[in-house]
C-alpha positions, 0 to 999 in steps of 0.5 A: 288486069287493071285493079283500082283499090283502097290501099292497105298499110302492105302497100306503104313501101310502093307507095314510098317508092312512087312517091320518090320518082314522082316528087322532089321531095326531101325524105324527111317530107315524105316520111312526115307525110307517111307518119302524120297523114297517111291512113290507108283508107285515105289513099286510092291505087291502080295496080296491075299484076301486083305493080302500082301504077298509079296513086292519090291521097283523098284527103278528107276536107269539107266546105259548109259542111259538105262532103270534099276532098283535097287530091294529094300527091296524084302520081302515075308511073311515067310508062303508065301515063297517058292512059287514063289511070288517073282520071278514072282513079279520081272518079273512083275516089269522089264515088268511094267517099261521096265527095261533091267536090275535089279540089287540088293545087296543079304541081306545075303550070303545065298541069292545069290543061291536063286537069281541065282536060278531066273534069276540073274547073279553075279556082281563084284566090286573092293575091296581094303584093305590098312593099316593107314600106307599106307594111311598117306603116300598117303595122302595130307594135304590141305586147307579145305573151306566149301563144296559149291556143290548143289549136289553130282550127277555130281561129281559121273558121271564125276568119274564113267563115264560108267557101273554105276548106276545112283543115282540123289541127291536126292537118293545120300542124302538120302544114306548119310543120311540113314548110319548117321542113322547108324552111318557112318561118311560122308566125303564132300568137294568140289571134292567128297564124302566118306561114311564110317563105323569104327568099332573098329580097321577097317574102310570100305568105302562103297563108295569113289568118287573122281578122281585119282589126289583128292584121297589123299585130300580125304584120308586126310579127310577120316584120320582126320574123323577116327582111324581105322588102317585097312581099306577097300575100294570098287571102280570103275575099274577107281579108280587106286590110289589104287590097287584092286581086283574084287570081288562078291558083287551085281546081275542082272538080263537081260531082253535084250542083253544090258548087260555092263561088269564091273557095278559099284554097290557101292552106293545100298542105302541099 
């Protein structure tokens, strides 16, 4: 007999194990995850027989203030795909905690017909490429102090304004935290924050927060930090220094008229 439920600490090693076959993840990730993020009541199981099946992890987010959720590490067992699991495990998800929206980032290229194919909508964010050559002419040099903010929360809202999803620091720290694991370098300072991915000659910024008049601060230290000569941006529809383009990047999925245009999805987590 098919179970769905909230998941309850018992349910940690099954979860672990799940999470392993489904993810490349390396385990110091995935205990970071468990440790950090993790709450019973945020994850949502399918099982059968005592088996999981399937999981996600609903993580509690907002837009203006409206109830939402950020679907995190959806994974069914590969005997188990294909048969709806998932798309009722969602719903069940967005009912449980009365999200009007759930907004998630497909893992791969493939999985956004599967998505659209249960309910979701395409969401675009601003991509922005620009070379070395053109940052160093942006940039402004300046007097560095030690970062003395408690937390990047309220820089990112003041930035951000509306039509994004809300992270508190404690899932911002995190972020920062999971893609070190990774190998991203993490610019701080007392206006924003920057995370970003060198690979050779190319550098993407998966997230850049600071206002218009700090952007070329922030560019400094975003130089000093990298070598890349290319680089790639995502930002708000606020963020001008730089021209953008919209794109297809994450999906939603609507329980009510409540839907904001343009949402910002940069910081997913994942």
């Amino acid at each position: 007999m098919i179970e769905l439920r909230i998941s309850k600490e018992s349910d940690i090693n099954s979860l672990k194990e799940l999470y392993r076959a489904c993810f490349d993840e390396k385990e110091e990730a995935i205990e970071l995850f468990f440790i950090r993020i993790y709450k019973p009541e945020i994850c949502y199981i399918v099982e059968s027989a005592g088996e999981l099946l399937s999981m996600l992890f609903f993580l509690d987010t907002s837009i203006n203030g409206r109830k939402a959720g950020y679907l995190y590490a959806a994974a069914t067992k590969e005997e188990a795909r294909g048969n709806g699991l998932m798309n009722g495990l969602v719903n069940f998800a967005m009912a449980t905690t009365g999200a009007e929206i759930c907004v998630t980032l497909p893992a791969s290229d493939d999985l956004y017909g599967y998505y659209q194919g249960i309910g979701f909508k395409p969401l675009e964010i601003n991509f922005a490429e620009a070379d070395r050559e053109k940052l160093e002419k942006l940039k402004k040099d300046y007097d560095r102090d030690e970062p003395v903010v408690n937390g990047y929360c309220g820089i990112r809202n003041r930035v951000l304004k509306d039509n994004f999803l809300f992270w508190n620091n404690s899932h911002i720290n995190y972020a920062f935290d999971y893609n070190a694991l990774y190998g991203a370098k993490i610019v701080r300072n007392n206006f924003g924050y920057a995370i970003a991915y060198e690979d050779g000659n190319t550098c993407e910024v998966t997230e850049f927060i600071c206002d218009d008049a700090n952007a070329p601060y922030m560019l400094a230290d975003l130089l000093a930090l990298t070598n890349a000569e290319k680089f790639t941006f995502r930002l708000s529809p606020r963020q001008k220094f730089i021209t953008s383009t919209p794109k297809r990047f994450a999906m939603a999925k609507y329980k009510t008229d409540f839907r904001p245009e343009n949402i910002y999805t940069g910081l997913t987590l994942d």
